[in-house]
C-alpha positions in Angstrom: 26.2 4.0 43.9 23.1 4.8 45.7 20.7 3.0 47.8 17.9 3.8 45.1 20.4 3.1 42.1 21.5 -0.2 43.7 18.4 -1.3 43.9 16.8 -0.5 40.4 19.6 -2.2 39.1 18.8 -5.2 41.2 14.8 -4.8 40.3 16.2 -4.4 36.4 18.5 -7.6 36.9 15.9 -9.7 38.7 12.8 -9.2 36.5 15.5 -8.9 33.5 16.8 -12.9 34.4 13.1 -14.1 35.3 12.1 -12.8 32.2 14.9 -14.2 30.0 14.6 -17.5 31.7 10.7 -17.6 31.1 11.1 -17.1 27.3 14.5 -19.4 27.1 12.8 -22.1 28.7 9.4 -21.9 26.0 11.7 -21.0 23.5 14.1 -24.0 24.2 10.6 -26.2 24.3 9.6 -24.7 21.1 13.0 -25.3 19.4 12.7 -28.9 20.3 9.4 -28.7 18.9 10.5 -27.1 15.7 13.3 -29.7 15.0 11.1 -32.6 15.6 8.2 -30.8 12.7 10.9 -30.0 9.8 11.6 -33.2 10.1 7.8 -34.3 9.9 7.3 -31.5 7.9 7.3 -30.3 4.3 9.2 -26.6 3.9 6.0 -26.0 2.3 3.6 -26.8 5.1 5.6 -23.9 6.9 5.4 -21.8 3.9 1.4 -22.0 4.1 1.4 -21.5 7.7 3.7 -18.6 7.2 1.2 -17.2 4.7 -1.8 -17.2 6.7 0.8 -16.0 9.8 1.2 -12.4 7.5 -2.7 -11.8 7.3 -3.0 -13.3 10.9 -0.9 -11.1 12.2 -1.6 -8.1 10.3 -5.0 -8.2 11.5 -4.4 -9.2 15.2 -2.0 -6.1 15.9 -5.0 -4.4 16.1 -5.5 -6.6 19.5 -1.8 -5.3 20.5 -3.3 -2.4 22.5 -1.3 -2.5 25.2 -3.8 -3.0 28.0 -2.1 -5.4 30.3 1.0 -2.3 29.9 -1.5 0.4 30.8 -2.7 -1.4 34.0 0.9 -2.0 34.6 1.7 1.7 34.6 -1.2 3.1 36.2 -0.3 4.5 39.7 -3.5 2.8 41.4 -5.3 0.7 39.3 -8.9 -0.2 40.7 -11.5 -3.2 39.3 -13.2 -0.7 37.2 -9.9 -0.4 35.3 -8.9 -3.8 35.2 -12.2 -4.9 33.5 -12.6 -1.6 31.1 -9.0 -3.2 30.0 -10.6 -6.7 29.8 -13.6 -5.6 28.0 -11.4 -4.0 25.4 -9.0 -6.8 24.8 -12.5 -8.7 24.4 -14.3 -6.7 21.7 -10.8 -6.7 19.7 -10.4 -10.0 19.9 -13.9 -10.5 18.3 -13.5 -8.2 15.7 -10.3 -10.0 14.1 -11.6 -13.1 14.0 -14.7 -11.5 11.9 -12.2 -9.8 9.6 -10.3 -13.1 9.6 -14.0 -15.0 8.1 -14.3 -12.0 5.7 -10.9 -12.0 4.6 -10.0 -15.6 4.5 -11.1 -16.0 0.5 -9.7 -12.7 -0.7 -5.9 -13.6 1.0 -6.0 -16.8 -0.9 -6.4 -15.3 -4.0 -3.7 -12.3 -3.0 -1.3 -15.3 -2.4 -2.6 -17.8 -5.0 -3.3 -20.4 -2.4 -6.5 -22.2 -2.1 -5.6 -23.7 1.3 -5.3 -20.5 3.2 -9.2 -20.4 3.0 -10.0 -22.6 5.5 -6.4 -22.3 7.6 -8.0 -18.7 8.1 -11.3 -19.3 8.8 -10.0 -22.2 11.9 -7.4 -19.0 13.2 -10.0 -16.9 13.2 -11.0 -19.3 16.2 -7.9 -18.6 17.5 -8.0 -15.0 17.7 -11.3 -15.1 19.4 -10.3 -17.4 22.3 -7.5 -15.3 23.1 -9.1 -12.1 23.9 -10.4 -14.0 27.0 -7.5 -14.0 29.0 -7.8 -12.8 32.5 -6.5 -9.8 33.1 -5.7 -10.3 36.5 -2.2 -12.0 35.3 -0.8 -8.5 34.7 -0.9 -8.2 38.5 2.1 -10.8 38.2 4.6 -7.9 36.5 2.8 -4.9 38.1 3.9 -6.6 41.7 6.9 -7.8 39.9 6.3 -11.3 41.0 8.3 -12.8 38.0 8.7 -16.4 38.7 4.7 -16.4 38.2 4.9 -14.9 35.3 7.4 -17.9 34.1 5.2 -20.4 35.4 2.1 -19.2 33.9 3.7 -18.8 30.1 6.0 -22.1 30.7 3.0 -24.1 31.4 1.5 -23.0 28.3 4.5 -23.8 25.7 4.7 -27.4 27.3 1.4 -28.2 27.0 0.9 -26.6 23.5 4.6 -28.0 21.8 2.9 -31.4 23.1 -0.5 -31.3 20.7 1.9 -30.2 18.0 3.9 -33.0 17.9 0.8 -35.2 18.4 -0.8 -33.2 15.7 2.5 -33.8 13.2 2.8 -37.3 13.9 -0.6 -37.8 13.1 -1.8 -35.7 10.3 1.8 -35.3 8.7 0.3 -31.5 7.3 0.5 -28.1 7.9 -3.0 -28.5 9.6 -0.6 -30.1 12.6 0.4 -26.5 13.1 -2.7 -24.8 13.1 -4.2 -27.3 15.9 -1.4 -26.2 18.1 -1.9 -22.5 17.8 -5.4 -23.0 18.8 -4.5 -25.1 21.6 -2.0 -22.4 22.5 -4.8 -20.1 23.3 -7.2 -22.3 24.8 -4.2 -23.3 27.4 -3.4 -20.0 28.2 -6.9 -18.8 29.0 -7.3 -21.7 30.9 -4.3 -21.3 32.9 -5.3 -17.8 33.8 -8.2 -18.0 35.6 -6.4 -21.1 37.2 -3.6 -19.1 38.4 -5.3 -16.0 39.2 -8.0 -15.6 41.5 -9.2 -11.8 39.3 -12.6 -12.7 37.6 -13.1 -9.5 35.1 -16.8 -7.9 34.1 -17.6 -6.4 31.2 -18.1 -2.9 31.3 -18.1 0.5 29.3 -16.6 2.9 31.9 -13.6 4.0 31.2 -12.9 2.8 27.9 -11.9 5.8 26.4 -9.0 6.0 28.5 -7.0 3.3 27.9 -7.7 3.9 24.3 -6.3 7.0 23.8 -2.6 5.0 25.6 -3.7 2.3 23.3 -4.3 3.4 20.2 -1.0 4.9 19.0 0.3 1.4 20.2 -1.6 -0.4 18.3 -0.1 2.0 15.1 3.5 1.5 16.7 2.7 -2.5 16.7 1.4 -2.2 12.9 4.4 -0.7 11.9 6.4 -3.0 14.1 4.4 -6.3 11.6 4.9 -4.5 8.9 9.0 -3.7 9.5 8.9 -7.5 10.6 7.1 -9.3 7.6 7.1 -7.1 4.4 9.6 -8.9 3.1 8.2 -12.5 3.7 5.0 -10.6 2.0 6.8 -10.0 -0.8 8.3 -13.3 -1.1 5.3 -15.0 -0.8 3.7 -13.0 -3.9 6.6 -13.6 -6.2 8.7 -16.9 -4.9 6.2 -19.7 -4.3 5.6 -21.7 -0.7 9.5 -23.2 -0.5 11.6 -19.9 -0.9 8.6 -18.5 1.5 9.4 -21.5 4.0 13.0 -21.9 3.5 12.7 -18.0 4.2 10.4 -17.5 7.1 12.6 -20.6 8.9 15.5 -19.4 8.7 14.4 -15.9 9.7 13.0 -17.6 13.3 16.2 -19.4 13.5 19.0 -16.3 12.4 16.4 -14.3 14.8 15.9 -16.2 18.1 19.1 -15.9 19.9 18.5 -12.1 20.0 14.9 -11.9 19.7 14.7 -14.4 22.8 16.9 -12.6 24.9 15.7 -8.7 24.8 12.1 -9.4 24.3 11.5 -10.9 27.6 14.0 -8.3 29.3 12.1 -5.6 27.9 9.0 -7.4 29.7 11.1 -7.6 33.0 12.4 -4.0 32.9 9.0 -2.2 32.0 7.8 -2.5 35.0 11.2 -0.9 37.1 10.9 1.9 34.2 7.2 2.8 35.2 8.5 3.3 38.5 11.1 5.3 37.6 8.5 8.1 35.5 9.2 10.8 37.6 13.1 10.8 38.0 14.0 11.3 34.6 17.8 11.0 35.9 17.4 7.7 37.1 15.2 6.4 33.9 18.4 7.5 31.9 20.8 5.5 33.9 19.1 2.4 34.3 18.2 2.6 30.2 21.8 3.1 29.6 22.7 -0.4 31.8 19.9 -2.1 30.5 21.2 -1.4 26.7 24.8 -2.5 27.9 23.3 -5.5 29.0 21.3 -6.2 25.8 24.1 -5.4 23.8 26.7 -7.9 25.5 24.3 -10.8 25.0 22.9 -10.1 21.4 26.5 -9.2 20.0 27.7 -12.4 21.3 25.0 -14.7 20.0 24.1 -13.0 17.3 27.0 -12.4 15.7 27.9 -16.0 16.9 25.5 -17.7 15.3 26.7 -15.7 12.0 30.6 -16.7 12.3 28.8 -20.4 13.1 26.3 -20.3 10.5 27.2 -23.4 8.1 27.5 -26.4 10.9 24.8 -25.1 13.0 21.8 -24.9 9.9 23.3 -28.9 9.1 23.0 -29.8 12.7 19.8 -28.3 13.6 18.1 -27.9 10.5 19.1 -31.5 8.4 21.2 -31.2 4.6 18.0 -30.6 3.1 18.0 -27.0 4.3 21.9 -26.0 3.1 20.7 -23.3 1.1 19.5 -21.5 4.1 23.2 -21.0 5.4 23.6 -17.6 3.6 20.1 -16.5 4.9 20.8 -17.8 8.5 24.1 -15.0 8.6 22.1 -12.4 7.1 19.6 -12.6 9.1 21.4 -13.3 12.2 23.1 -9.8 11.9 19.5 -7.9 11.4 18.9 -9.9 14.6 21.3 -7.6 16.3 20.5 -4.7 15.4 16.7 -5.8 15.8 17.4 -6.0 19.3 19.5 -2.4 20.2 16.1 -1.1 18.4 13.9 -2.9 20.3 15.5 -2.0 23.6 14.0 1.4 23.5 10.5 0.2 23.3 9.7 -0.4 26.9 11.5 2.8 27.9 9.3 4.7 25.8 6.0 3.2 26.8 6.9 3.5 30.3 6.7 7.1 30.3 3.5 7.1 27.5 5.1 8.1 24.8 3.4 5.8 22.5 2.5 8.5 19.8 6.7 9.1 19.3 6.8 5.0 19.4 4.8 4.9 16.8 5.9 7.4 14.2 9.7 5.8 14.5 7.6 2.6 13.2 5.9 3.9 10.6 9.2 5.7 9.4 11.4 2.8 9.5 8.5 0.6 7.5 9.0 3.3 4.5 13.1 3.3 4.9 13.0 -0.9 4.1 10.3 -0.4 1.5 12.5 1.6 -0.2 15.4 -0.7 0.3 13.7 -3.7 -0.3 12.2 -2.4 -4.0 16.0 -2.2 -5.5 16.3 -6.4 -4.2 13.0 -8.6 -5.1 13.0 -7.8 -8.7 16.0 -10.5 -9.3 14.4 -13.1 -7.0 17.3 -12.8 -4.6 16.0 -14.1 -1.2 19.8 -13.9 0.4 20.2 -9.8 -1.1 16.9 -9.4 0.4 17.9 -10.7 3.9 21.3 -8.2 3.7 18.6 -5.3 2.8 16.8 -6.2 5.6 19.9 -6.3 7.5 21.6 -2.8 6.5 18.4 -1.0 7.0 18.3 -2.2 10.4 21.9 -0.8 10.8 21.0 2.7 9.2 17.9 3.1 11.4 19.7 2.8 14.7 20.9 6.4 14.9 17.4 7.4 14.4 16.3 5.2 17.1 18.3 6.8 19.3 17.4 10.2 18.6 14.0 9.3 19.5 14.6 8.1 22.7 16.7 11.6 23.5 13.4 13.2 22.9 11.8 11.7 25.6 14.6 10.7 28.3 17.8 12.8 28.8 20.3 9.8 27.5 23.7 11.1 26.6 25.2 10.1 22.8 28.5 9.4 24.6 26.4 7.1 27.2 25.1 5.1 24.3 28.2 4.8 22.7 30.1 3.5 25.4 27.2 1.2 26.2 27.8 -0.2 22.3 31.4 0.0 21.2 33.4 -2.5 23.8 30.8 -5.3 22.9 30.9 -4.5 19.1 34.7 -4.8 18.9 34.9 -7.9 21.5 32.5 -9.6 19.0 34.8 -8.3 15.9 37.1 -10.5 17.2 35.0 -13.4 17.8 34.0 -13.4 14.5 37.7 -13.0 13.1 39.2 -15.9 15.5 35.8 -17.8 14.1 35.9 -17.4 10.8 39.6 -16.2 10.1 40.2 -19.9 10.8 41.2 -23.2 8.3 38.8 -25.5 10.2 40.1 -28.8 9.8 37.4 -31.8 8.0 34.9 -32.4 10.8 31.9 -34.2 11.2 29.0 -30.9 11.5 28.6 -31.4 15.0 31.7 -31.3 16.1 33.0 -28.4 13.8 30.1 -26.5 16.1 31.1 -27.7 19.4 34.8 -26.7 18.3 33.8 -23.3 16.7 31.6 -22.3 19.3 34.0 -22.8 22.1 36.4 -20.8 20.6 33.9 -18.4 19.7 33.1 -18.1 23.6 36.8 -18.0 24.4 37.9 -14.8 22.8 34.5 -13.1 23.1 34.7 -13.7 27.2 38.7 -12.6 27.1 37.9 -10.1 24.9 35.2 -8.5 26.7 37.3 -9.0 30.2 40.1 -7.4 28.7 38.5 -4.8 27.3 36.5 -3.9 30.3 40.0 -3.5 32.3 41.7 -1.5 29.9 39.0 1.1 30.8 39.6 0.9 34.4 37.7 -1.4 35.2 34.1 0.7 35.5 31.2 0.3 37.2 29.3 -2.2 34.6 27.8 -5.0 33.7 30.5 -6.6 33.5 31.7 -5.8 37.1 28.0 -7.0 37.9 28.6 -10.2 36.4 32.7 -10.8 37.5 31.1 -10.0 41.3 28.6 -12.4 41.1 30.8 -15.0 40.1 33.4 -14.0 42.6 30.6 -14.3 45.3 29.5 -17.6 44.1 32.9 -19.0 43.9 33.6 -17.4 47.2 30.6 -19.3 48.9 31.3 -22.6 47.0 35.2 -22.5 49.0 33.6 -22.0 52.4 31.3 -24.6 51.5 34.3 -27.2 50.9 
């Protein structure tokens, strides 16, 4: 290995585990969060949020323009392009939350909910306060000073899961929610400009080029909302507010394992890809250990949380929400393959390649409209979730002949980097379910099935990684890591 490959692979690692850690940490703040509501909460409170979170979000991926990424990118960004990127994120912001007052009456009538008028019309507030966050906190990834990036979007989830609990235990509504998503934004502005010393200007120069990188992200991030909620759209127009909450619940719990792990290590390997634009060589090799890396987390707890499915909706969730068990394994398959196609994304806007990006999305939007239409005609919410889920699967080989089109990945480099995970977690999920589990209490059928789950998925993978001579991986990353920690620990005694 290289000097220059070694240390990519240690950038990749480092803001990779910063990264993971900094959305791990919110996330495990928000699931406390999220237990404590369904449990103050009606499934229909969420299923009005969840409403108003499709038109929201349909109309704010129009902010998604990727300016913090273009600064991030740009070889030698100067003030002039920091605030041209401010002043866009700015006027974005203010035009969704006008759309948001305009369109607040005509999505309560779409959805045949009179609430959703004035939910809107308060998120409009939301989107607003957002688009004044200081840009100067993208300096934290260009310089790849992670650990302030955790602190900055750390503070932020403790603060706002705090007014949400406040808000629940007070109103006892779905208005709890709403307070905490404006409070979200108001923290994290406020944190900004407390953590960064970058006061932005608004100005005109140099807008038009960081639209023309923007633009076909914003499309790419449309597609993205639309591959992510049209089936919660369609729900929501035929099923009612509980099949929408039981839904849209179960889909952030199936989802988060996966979700949470190669979202925030695509944030942490951008910036190592930007660096790497002009070896093309190099950008393929450190894709191709970033997907193995991706793809021995996700397939363990995704397909984890499927073989674990029944004792982990009782324990988290509560009896009331049984009938989200089949949902929860459905959906904690998509989750998987969610993530191998979501692990190309950062490689491709590293080298600009937004316009490509984008036409994959719009494609795969029209592959689970298609598969979606033959499902919500018998009310099925569980055959939608497996539509969701096989669509996902079928779309992966086109994933992956986009990204050939921009970086010089090998098909026998992505397979290798796939198939020694996907069999170790074959055989998690046959010792896991395979199984007559004796009459347990729920909480410790999960503590039981999840250990062995572990077991054979860490003997498997060890096993598996030796039986092909032991490669240069991540696995050999990991197993020297721990050798070097144990190591220190017996000089230390």
């Amino acid at each position: 290995m290289t000097e220059g490959t070694s240390s990519t692979n240690r950038d990749m690692a480092r803001g990779g585990a910063w990264m993971v850690a900094m959305r791990w940490a919110m996330k495990s703040v928000g699931l406390v969060s999220t237990l404590v509501l369904v449990r103050l909460l009606d499934p229909a409170d969420f299923g009005v949020i969840a409403m108003a979170m499709i038109v929201v979000g349909f109309l704010e991926v129009l902010t998604m323009a990727g300016v913090d990424l273009a600064v991030i990118r740009h070889e030698n960004p100067e003030r002039a392009d920091y605030d041209a990127a401010w002043t866009l994120q700015v006027m974005l912001a203010a035009g969704i939350g006008a759309l948001l007052l305009v369109c607040a009456p005509y999505a309560a009538a779409m959805f045949d909910e009179p609430k959703l008028v004035a939910v809107l019309r308060a998120l409009a507030l939301r989107a607003v306060i957002g688009g004044f966050q200081n840009i100067g906190v993208a300096q934290f990834r260009r310089d790849l000073a992670f650990h302030k990036d955790f602190q900055f979007n750390v503070y932020k989830t403790l603060l706002t899961s705090g007014v949400t609990v406040i808000a629940a235990l007070i109103l006892r509504s779905y208005w709890a929610l709403v307070v905490g998503m404006i409070a979200s934004q108001v923290f994290m502005v406020a944190l900004s400009y407390t953590m960064h010393p970058y006061r932005p200007r608004l100005t005109l120069s140099r807008l038009g080029q960081y639209w023309s990188f923007s633009v076909w992200l914003i499309v790419h991030h449309l597609a993205r909302f639309l591959n992510r909620r049209l089936d919660q759209f369609i729900i929501g127009n035929v099923a009612g507010t509980q099949f929408m909450g039981r839904y849209s619940v179960a889909f952030d719990v199936a989802t988060l394992p996966t979700n949470e792990l190669v979202v925030p290590m695509n944030r942490g390997f951008f910036p190592v890809y930007a660096r790497l634009q002009g070896d093309p060589q190099a950008l393929a090799a450190g894709f191709v250990r970033a997907l193995s890396t991706v793809a021995l987390l996700c397939f363990a707890l995704g397909f984890g949380l499927f073989a674990v499915a029944e004792p982990a909706v009782l324990v988290l969730m509560g009896s009331r929400w049984a009938d989200a068990v089949p949902l929860v394994e459905a959906l904690a398959v998509f989750g998987v393959f969610l993530a191998l196609a979501t692990s190309v994304e950062a490689l491709l806007m590293s080298v600009g390649r937004t316009r490509l990006l984008a036409l994959f999305g719009i494609a795969n939007v029209a592959l689970l409209a298609v598969a979606l239409a033959g499902t919500v005609r018998y009310l099925d919410i569980d055959a939608v979730a497996w539509a969701r889920c096989w669509t996902a699967l079928a779309a992966l080989p086109l994933v992956y002949a986009v990204v050939r089109l921009a970086v010089p990945v090998s098909v026998p480099a992505v397979v290798g980097a796939l198939w020694p995970r996907f069999v170790a977690a074959a055989l998690m999920v046959g010792a896991v379910k395979g199984v007559p589990w004796p009459d347990l209490a729920p909480i410790a059928l999960l503590a039981l099935q999840v250990a062995t789950g572990a077991a054979v998925y860490g003997l498997a993978t060890w096993g598996l990684w030796r039986l092909r001579g032991a490669p240069d991986t991540v696995e050999k990353s990991v197993l020297d890591r721990v050798s070097g920690r144990l190591t220190r620990f017996r000089a230390a005694g």
